[in-house]
C-alpha positions in Angstrom: 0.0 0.0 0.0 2.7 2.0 0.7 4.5 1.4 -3.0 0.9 2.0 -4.5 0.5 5.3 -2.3 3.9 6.9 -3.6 2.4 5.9 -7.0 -0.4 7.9 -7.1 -1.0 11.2 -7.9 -2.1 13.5 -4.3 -5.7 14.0 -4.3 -7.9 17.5 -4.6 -7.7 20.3 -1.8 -4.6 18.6 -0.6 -5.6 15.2 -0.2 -3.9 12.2 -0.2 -5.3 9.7 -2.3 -4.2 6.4 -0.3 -5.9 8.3 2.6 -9.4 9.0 0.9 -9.8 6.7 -1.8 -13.0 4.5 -1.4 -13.8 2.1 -4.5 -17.6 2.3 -3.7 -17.1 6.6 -3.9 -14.4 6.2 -7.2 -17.2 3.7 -9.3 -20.0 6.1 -8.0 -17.9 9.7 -9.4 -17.3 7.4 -12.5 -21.0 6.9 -13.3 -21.3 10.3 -12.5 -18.8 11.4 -15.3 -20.8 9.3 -18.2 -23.4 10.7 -16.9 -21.5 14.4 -17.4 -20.3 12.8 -21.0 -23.8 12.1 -22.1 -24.8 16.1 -21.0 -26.1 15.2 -17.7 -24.6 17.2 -14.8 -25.2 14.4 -11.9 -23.0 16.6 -9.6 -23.8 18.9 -7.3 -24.4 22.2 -8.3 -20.8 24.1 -6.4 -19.2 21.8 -8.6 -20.8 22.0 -12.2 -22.5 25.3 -12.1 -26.1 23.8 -12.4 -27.4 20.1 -11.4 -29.5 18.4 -14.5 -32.9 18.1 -12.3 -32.0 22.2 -11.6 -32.2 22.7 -15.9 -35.4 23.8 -17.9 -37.0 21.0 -20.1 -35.6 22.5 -22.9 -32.5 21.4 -21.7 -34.1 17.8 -21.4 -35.4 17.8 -24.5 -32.0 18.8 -26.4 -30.0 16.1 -24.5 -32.4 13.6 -25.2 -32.1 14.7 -28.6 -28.1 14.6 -28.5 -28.3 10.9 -27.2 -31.1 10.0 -30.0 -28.0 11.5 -32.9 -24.9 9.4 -30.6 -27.3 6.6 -31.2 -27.7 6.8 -35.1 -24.3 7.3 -35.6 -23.0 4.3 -33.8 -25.9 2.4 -35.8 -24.7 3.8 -39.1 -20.9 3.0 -38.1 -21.9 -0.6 -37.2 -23.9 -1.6 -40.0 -20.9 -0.2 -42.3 -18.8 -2.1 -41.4 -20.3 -5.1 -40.7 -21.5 -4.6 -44.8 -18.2 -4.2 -45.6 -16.6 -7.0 -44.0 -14.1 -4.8 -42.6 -14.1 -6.0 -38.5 -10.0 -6.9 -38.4 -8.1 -7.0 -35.3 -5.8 -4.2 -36.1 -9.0 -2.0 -36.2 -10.9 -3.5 -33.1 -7.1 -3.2 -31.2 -8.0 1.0 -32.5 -11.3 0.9 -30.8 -10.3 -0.5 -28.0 -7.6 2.4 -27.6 -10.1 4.7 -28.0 -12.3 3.6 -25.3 -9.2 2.5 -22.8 -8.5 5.9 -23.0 -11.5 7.2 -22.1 -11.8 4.8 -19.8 -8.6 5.3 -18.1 -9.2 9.4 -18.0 -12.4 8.6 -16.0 -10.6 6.2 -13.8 -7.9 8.8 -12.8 -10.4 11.6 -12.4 -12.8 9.8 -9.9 -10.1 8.5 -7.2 -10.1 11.7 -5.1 -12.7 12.7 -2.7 -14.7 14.5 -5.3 -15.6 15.1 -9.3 -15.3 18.7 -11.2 -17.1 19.5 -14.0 -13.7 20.9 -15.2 -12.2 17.7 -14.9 -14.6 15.9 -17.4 -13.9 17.8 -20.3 -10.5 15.7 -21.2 -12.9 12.3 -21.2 -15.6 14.5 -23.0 -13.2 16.0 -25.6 -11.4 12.4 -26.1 -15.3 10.9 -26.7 -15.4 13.6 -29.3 -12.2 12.3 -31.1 -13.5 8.9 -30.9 -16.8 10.0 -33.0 -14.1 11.6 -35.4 -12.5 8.4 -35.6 -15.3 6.8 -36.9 -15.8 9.2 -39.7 -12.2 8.9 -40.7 -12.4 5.2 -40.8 -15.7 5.4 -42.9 -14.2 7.6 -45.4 -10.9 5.5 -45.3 -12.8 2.6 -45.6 -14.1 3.7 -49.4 -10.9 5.5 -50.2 -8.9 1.9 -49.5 -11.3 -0.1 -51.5 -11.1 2.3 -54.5 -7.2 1.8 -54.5 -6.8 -1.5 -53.4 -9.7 -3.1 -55.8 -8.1 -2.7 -59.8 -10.5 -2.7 -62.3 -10.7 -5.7 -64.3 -11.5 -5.6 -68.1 -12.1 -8.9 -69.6 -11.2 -9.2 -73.7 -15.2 -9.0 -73.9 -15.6 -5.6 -72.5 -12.4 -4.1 -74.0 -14.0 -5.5 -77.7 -17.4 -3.4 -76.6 -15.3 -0.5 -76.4 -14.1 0.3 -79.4 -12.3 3.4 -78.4 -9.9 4.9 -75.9 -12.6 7.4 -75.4 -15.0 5.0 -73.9 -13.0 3.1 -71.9 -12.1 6.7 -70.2 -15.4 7.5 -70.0 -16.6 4.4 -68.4 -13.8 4.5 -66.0 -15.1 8.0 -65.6 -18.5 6.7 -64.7 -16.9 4.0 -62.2 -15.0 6.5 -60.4 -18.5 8.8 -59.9 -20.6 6.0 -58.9 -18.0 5.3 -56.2 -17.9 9.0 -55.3 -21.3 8.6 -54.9 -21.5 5.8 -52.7 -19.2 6.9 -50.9 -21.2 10.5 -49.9 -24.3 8.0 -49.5 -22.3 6.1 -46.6 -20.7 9.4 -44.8 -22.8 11.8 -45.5 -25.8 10.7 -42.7 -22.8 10.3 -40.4 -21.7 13.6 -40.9 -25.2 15.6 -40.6 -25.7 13.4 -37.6 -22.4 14.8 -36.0 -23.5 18.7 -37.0 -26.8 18.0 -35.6 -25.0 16.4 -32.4 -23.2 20.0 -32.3 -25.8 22.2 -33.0 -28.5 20.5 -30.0 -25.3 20.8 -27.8 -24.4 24.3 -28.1 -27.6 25.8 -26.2 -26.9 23.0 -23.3 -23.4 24.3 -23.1 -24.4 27.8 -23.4 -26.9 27.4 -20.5 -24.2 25.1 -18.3 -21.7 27.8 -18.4 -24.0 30.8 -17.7 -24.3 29.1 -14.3 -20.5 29.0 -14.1 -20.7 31.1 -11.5 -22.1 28.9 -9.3 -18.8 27.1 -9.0 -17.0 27.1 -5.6 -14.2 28.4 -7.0 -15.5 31.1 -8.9 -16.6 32.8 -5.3 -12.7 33.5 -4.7 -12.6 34.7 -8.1 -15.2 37.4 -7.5 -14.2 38.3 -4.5 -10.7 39.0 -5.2 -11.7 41.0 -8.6 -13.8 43.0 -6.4 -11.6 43.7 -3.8 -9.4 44.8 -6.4 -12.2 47.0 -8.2 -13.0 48.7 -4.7 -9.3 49.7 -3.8 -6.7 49.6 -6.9 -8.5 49.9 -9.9 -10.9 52.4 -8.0 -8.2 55.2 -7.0 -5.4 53.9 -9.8 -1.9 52.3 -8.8 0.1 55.3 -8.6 -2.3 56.8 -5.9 -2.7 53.6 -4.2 0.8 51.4 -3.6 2.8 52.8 -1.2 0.2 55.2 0.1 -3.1 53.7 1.5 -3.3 51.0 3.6 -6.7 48.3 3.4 -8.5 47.3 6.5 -11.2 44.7 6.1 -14.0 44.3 8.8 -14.2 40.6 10.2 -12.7 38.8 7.3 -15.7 36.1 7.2 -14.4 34.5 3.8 -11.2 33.8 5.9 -8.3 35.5 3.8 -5.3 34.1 5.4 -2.4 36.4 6.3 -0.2 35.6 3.3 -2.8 36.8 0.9 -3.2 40.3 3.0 0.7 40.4 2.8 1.1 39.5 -1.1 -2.3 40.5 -2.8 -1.3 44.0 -4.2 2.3 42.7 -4.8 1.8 41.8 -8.6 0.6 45.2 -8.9 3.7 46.5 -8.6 5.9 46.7 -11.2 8.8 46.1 -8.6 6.9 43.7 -7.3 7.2 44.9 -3.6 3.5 46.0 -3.3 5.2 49.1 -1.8 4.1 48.3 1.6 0.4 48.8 1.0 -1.2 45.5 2.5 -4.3 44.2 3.7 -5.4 44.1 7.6 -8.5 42.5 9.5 -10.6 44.5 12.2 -13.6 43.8 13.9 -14.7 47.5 14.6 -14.2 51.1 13.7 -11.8 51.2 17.0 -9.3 49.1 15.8 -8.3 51.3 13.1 -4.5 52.8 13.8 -4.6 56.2 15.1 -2.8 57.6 12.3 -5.3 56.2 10.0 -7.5 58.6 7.8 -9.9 59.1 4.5 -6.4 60.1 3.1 -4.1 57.1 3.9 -6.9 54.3 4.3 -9.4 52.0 2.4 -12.0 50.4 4.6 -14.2 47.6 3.0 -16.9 45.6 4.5 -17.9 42.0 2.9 -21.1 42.2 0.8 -23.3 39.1 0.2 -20.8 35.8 0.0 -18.8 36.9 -3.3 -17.9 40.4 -2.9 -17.0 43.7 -1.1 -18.3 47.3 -0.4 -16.3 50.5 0.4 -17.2 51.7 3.6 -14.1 54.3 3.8 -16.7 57.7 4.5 -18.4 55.9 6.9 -15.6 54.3 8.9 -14.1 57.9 9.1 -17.6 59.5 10.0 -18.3 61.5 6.4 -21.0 59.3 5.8 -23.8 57.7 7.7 -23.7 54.1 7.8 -27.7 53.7 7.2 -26.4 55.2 3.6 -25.3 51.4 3.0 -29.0 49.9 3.3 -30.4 52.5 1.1 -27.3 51.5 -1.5 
C-alpha cells in the first residue's frame, strides 16, 4: 500500500489519495462522469454550475435529442462495417484504444474525494475524437477499397469499347458512382455529428451561464472586487505605497499571506510598496494615524464580494447610507 501510495497522484484540496480513496465513492464519481459525457450534470451544483434536475425542459429535451444523434451514428458505423466486412483485429485493437482511453481518463479523475465539471472535459473531448474516428475510418474505408480493388476488363468488355474514349469514359462513370456511394455512406454520419453539435451548443451555453455557481469562482469574484473597490478604484500610482486596506471581520477567511502579497503583482517592482491588507472587527481598531487620506475600509457584501465603507468608517457618511445602497 505503501509502494501503491507513492504511486499515485495527491488527491484535490490537498488530499492524499491512499488516505481517501473508497472504491464504492471512485465507481459512484465514474458513473457520474458518463453521466457528465452524455450532457447530464449528476453533480452537485458548487461543482458544475447547475445540477441536471435544476435545468429547464428545454435542456431535457436537447440532450435527449443529442443521445437520439450518438445513437444513429454508432448504428450507421456498425452496419458499415459489418456490410463491408471490414471488422479486423488491427481495427478493433483502435477501438479498443479509444475507449481505454476514455476509460482510463475517467478512472484517474474519480479516485479523489470528489468530481469537477472541469475535470470531465478531457474524457468529453477524447469521446469527441473517438466520433471523429469513426468518420475517418468510414471515409478510409471507401478511399482503401477504390485503391486496393483494380478494375478488371475482360477481352469482352475491352472488344465493346471500341475506343480509348470510352474506356475513359466508363472508368469516368466507375470513379462517380464510387464518389457517390461513398457520400451515400458518410454523408448521414456527418449531418448526424452537425446536428450532435448544433442541440449541444444551447446545453453548453446554459451550463456555463451558471459558471458562477462554482466554488471556485466565489474567490474569483471576490478577489476581482476587492481589487475593483481599492486599486483599480483610485489607480496604482495613488494607491501602492500610500493607503493602507483594512477589512471588517474577514468572514471568507483570507489568510495572512494573501493580505501580505495581494497587491504585490501590482507592482511593477513587485514589492506591493508596503500597501497591505489588515483585518478589524470594529471602527476602534483602526490605527490612530489612519484617515480618509491614507486608508481604504471595506466591508464584505453578500458571500462573493466587497463594499467600500471608507466615509463611513471615518464619519463622512452615515452608515444607514449602505441599506439604502
Amino acid at each position: 500500500m505503501a509502494v501503491a501510495g507513492e504511486a499515485i497522484p495527491v488527491g484535490t484540496a490537498g488530499t492524499k489519495v491512499q488516505d481517501t480513496f473508497s472504491l464504492s465513492q471512485a465507481i459512484g464519481f465514474a458513473w457520474t462522469q458518463v453521466a457528465y459525457i452524455f450532457g447530464i450534470n449528476a453533480g452537485h451544483a458548487i461543482y458544475c454550475g447547475v445540477s441536471f434536475l435544476d435545468s429547464p425542459r428545454w435542456v431535457w429535451l436537447l440532450i435527449g435529442g443529442s443521445w437520439l444523434c450518438l445513437l444513429g451514428m454508432l448504428i450507421l458505423y456498425g452496419r458499415n462495417a459489418w456490410q463491408r466486412g471490414h471488422i479486423t483485429p488491427r481495427l478493433l485493437g483502435e477501438h479498443l484504444l479509444f475507449i481505454g482511453f476514455i476509460g482510463l481518463c475517467i478512472g484517474s479523475s474519480s479516485i479523489t474525494i470528489r468530481l469537477e465539471t472541469r475535470w470531465v472535459y478531457v474524457s468529453y473531448t477524447a469521446a469527441l475524437l473517438y466520433l471523429s474516428f469513426l468518420l475517418g475510418e468510414l471515409a478510409k474505408g471507401h478511399v482503401a477499397q477504390e485503391t486496393t480493388e483494380p478494375r478488371v476488363l475482360n477481352m469482352e468488355t475491352v472488344q465493346g469499347l471500341r475506343t480509348r474514349a470510352a474506356v475513359q469514359r466508363r472508368r469516368e462513370m466507375e470513379d462517380a458512382e464510387r464518389k457517390k456511394a461513398c457520400l451515400r455512406r458518410i454523408l448521414p454520419f456527418s449531418v448526424l455529428f452537425l446536428l450532435y453539435g448544433l442541440v449541444m451548443t444551447p446545453v453548453e451555453h446554459f451550463d456555463r451561464e451558471h459558471y458562477d455557481n462554482i466554488f471556485f469562482f466565489f474567490d474569483q469574484d471576490r478577489v476581482n472586487s476587492l481589487a475593483a473597490c481599492t486599486i483599480d478604484a483610485v489607480g496604482a500610482e495613488n494607491f501602492l505605497g500610500k493607503k493602507q486596506v483594512y477589512i471588517f471581520y474577514n468572514y471568507y477567511e483570507m489568510t495572512d499571506f494573501y493580505a501580505e502579497y495581494f497587491y504585490k503583482p501590482f507592482d511593477p517592482e513587485k514589492t506591493g510598496q508596503g500597501t497591505e491588507i489588515h483585518f478589524i472587527n470594529r471602527v476602534e481598531d483602526l490605527p490612530a494615524d489612519a484617515s480618509e487620506e491614507n486608508s481604504m475600509v471595506l466591508m464584505e457584501q453578500g458571500n462573493r464580494g466587497y463594499l467600500d465603507v471608507t466615509a463611513q468608517a471615518f464619519g463622512k457618511a452615515a452608515w444607514d447610507e449602505l441599506s439604502e445602497a
